[in-house]
C-alpha positions as CSV (number, residue, x, y, z in Angstrom):
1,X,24.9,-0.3,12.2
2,X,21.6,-1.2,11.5
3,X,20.4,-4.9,10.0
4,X,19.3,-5.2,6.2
5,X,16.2,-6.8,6.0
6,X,15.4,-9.2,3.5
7,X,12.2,-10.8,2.7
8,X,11.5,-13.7,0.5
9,X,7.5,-14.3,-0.6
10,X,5.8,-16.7,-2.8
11,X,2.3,-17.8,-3.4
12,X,1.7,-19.5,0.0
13,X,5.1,-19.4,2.7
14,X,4.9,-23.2,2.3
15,X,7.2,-24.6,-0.3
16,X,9.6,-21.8,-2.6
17,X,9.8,-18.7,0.5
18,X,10.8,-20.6,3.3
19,X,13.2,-23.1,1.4
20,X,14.8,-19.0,0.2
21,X,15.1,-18.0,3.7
22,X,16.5,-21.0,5.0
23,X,19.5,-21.4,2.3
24,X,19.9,-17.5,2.3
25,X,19.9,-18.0,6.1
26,X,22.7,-20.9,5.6
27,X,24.4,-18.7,3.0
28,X,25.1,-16.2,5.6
29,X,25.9,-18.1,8.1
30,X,29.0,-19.9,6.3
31,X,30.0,-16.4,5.3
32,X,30.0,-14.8,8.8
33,X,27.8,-12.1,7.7
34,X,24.7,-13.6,9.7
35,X,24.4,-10.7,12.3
36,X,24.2,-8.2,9.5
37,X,21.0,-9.3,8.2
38,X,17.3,-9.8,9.4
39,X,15.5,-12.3,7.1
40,X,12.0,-13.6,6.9
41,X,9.6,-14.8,4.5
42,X,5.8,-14.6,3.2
43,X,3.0,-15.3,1.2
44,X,0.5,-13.2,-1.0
45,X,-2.1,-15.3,0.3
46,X,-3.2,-16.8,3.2
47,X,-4.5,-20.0,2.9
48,X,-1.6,-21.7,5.1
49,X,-0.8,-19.2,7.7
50,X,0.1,-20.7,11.1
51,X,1.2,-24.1,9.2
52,X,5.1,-25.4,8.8
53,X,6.3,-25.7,5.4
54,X,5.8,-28.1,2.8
55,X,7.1,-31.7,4.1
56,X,9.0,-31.8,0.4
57,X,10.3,-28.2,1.0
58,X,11.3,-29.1,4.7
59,X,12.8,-32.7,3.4
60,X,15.2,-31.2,0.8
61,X,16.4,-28.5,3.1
62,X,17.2,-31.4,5.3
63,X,19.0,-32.7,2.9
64,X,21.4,-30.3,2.7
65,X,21.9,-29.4,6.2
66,X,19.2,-26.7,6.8
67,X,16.0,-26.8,9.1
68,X,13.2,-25.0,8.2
69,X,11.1,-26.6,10.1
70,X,10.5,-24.4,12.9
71,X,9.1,-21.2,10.1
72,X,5.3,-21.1,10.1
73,X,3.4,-19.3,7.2
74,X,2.4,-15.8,7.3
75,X,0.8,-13.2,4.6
76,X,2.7,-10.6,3.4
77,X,1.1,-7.0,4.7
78,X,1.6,-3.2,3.4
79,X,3.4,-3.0,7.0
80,X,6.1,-5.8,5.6
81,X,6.3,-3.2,2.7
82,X,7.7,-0.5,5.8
83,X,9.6,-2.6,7.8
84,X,11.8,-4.6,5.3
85,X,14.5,-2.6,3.5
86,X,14.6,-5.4,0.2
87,X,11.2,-8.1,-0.8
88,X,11.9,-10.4,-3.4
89,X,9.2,-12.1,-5.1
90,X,10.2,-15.4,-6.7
91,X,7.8,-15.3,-9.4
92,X,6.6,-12.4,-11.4
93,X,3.0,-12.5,-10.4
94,X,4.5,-12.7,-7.0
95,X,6.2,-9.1,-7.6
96,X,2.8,-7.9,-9.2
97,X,0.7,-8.7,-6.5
98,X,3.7,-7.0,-4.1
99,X,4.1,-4.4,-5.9
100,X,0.0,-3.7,-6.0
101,X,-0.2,-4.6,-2.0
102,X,3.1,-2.6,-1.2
103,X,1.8,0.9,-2.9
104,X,3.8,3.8,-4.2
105,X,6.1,3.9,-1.5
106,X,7.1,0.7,-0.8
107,X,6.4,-0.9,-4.5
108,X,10.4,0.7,-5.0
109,X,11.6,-2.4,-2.8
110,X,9.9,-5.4,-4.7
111,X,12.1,-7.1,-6.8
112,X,12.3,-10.1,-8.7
113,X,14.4,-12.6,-6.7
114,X,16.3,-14.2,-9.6
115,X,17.0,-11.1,-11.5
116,X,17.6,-9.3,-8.4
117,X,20.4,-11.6,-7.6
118,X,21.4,-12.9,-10.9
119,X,20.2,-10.6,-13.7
120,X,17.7,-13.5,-15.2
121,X,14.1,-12.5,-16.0
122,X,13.4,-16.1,-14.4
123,X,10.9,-17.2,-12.2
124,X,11.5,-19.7,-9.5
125,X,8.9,-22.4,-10.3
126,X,6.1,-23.3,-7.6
127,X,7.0,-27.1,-7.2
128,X,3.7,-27.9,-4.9
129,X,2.0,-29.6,-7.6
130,X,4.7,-31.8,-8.6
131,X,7.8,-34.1,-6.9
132,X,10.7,-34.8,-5.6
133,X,12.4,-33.5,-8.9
134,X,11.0,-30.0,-8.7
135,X,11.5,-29.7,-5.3
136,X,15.4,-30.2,-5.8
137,X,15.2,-27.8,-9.3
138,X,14.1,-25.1,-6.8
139,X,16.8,-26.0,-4.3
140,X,19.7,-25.5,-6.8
141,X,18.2,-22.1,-8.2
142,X,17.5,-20.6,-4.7
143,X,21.2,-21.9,-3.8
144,X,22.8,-20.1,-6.5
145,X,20.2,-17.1,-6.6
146,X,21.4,-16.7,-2.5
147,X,25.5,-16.9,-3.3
148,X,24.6,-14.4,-5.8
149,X,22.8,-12.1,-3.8
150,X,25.3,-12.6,-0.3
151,X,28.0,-11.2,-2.9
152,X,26.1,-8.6,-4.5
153,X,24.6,-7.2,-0.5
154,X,28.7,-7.5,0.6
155,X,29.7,-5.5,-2.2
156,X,27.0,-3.0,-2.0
157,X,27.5,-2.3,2.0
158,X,31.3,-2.6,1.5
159,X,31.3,0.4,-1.4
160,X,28.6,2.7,1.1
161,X,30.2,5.0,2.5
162,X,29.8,4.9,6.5
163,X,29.2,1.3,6.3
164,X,25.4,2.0,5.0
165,X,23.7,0.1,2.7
166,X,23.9,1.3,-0.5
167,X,20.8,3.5,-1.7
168,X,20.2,0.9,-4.8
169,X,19.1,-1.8,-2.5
């Protein structure tokens, strides 16, 4: 069986995308499921490839047992639009600028990651500009936007027939 692939993209793979991976990462992992998935993350723009994420974003993952320490930021391509089966923008010009880079094809795969998960037309707010606060507001949406999703992606393989992902992901 092949892996779903799952990527998570923000403005600049610093603070909201790799803090998504990570807890999505952890969410997995505590349900066994880890082997079923290949995750990664991105930015729509490029200003910090190469460079770890956020010390904030690194700090609260810490916190609750994740390292993210090790990603480094990359830039979302039209090849990430092929290769990934699911790319979930965390705010909605994050989707339009996916959707525009992703074209026709692979525009069909960008969703929204809160309403993708949860059903809220909800961005997950870009806390670079502010503190400690923010950084832990994003935290608890990303942690309940990732249980969300985990259950939805079991109960969508689980109801394919053949153990393939369902065609609505």
């Amino acid at each position: 069986m092949s892996k779903l692939s799952i990527l998570f993209v923000c403005l600049g793979n610093i603070c909201r995308s790799p803090l998504a991976e990570g807890v999505f990462h952890d969410v997995i992992d505590a349900r066994g499921e880890a082997s079923r998935y290949r995750i990664d993350s991105a930015g729509t723009g490029a200003w910090h490839v190469g460079s770890a994420p956020d010390p904030r974003s690194i700090e609260i993952a810490a916190r609750y047992g994740i390292d993210t320490s090790r990603q480094a930021a990359r830039k979302f391509s039209l090849r990430d639009s092929e290769d990934f089966d699911l790319v979930l923008g965390l705010d909605r010009s994050n989707v339009d600028d996916l959707r525009a880079a992703a074209g026709p094809r692979g525009s069909a795969k960008v969703h929204l990651y809160m309403d993708y998960a949860l059903g809220l037309q909800r961005d997950v707010p870009d806390p670079y500009y502010g503190g400690a606060r923010g950084f832990e507001e994003v935290y608890r949406m990303i942690r309940e936007a990732s249980e969300a999703l985990a259950e939805k992606l079991a109960v969508d393989v689980s109801a394919a027939p053949s153990g393939h992902t369902s065609s609505t992901i």
